[in-house]
C-alpha positions as CSV (number, residue, x, y, z in Angstrom):
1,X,33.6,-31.9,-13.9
2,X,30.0,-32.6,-14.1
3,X,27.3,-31.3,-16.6
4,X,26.2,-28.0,-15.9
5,X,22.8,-27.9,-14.3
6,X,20.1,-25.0,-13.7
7,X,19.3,-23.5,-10.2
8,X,17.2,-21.4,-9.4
9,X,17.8,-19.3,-6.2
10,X,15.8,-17.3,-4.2
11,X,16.6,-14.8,-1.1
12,X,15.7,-12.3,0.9
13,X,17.8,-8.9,2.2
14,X,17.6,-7.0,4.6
15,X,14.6,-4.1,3.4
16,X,16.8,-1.3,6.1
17,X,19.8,-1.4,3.7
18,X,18.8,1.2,1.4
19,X,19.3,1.0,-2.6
20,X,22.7,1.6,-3.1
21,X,23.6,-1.2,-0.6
22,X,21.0,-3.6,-2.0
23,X,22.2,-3.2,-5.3
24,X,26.0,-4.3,-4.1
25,X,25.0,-7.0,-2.4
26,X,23.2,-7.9,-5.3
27,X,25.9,-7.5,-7.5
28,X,28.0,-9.1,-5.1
29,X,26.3,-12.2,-5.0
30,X,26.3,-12.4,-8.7
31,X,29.8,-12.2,-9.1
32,X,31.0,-14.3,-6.8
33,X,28.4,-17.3,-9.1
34,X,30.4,-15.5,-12.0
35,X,33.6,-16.4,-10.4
36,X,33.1,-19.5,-10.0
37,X,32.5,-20.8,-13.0
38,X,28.8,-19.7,-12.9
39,X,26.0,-19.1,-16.1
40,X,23.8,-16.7,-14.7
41,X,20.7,-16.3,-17.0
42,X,18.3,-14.2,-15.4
43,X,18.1,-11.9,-12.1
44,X,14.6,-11.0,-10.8
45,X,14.6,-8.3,-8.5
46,X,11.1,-8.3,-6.9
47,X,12.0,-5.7,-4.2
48,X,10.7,-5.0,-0.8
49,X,7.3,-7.5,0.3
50,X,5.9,-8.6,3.5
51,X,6.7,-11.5,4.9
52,X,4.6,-14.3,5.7
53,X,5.9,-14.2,9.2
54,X,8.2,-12.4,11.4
55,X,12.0,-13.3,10.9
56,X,14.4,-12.4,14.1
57,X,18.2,-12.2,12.6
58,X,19.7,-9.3,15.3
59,X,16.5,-7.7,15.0
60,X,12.6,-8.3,14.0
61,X,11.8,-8.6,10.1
62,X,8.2,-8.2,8.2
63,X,9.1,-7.2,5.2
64,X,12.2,-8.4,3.0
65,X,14.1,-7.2,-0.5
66,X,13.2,-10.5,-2.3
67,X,15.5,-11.7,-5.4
68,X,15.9,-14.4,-7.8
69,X,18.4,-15.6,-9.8
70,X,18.2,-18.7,-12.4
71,X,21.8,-19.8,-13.3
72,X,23.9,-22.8,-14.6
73,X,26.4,-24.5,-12.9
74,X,28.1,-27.1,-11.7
75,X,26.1,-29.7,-9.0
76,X,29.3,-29.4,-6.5
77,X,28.6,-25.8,-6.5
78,X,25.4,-25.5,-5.0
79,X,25.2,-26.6,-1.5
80,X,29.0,-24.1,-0.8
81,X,27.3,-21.4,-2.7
82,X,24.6,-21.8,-0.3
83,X,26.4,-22.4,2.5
84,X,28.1,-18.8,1.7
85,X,24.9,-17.2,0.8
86,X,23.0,-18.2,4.3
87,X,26.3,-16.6,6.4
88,X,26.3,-13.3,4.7
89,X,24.8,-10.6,7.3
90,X,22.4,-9.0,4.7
91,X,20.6,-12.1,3.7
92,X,17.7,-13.4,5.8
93,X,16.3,-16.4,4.2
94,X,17.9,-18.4,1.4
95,X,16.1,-21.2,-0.8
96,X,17.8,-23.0,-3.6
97,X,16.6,-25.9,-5.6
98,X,17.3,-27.3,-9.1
99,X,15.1,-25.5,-11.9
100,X,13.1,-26.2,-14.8
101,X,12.0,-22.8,-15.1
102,X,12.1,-20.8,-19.1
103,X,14.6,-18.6,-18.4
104,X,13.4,-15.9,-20.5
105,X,10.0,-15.5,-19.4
106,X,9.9,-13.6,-15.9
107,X,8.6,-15.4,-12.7
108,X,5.1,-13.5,-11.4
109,X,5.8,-12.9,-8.1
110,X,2.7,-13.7,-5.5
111,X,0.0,-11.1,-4.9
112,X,-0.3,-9.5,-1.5
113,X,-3.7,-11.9,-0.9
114,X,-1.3,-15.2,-1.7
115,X,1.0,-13.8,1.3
116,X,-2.2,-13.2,3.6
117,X,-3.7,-16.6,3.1
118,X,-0.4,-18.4,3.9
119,X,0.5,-16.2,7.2
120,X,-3.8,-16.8,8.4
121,X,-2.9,-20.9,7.9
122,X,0.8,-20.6,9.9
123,X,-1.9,-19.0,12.6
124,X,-2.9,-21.1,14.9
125,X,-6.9,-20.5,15.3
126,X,-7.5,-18.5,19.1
127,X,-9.8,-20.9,21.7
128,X,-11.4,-19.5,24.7
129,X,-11.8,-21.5,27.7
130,X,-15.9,-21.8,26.7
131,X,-14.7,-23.5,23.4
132,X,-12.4,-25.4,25.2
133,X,-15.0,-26.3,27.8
134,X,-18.2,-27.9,25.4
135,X,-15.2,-29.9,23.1
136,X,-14.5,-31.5,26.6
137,X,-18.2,-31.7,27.6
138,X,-19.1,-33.5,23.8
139,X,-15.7,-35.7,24.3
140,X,-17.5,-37.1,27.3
141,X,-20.9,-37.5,26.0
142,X,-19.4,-39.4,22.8
């Protein structure tokens, strides 16, 4: 068995769950890292936030329960821990990479403008067919 080594892993539920149902999957998640030989350290819960863009999953998603969790464990555990994470119904978007991160300070979680300024650059930027029309025309002159 290898080294343990600190994760840090962030997802997003579901927002139409409701508390109670939030909190076991939660709880579920973090047992099952507990079970298997997992350290967990930290569990943000940053709660319900809009997403940068529309996710489809059965239905259509702007908003998400986001949580992290910062944990120790073994490498062979992370890409099956994943893998188990991504297939649960609840859970729309997973991201898990190694961590460097102080486990006791809390992560600040973006501001509503951060969110904005990422979904305006995933945009693309609305031509008209006069906009369209002088590009052509300078193309030709150039």
């Amino acid at each position: 068995m290898r080294e343990p080594r600190q994760y840090e892993v962030m997802f997003i539920i579901k927002p139409d769950l409701g508390a109670e149902r939030t909190n076991d999957s939660i709880n579920q998640v973090v047992e099952h890292m507990e079970s298997n030989g997992c350290q967990v350290k930290r569990v943000e819960r940053w709660g319900i936030r809009r997403l940068a863009y529309e996710i489809k999953k059965g239905q259509k998603f702007r908003e998400g329960y986001y949580v992290i969790i910062i944990f120790d464990c073994d490498p062979q555990f992370a890409e099956p821990f994943k893998r188990w994470l991504m297939l649960r119904d609840e859970v729309l978007r997973v991201l898990l990479v190694r961590s460097e991160a102080d486990p006791t300070k809390p992560i600040k979680p973006p501001t509503v403008e951060v969110l904005d300024v990422y979904e305006e650059e995933l945009t693309p930027p609305q031509t008209t067919a006069s906009s369209q029309a002088s590009s052509q025309q300078s193309e030709k002159e150039g």
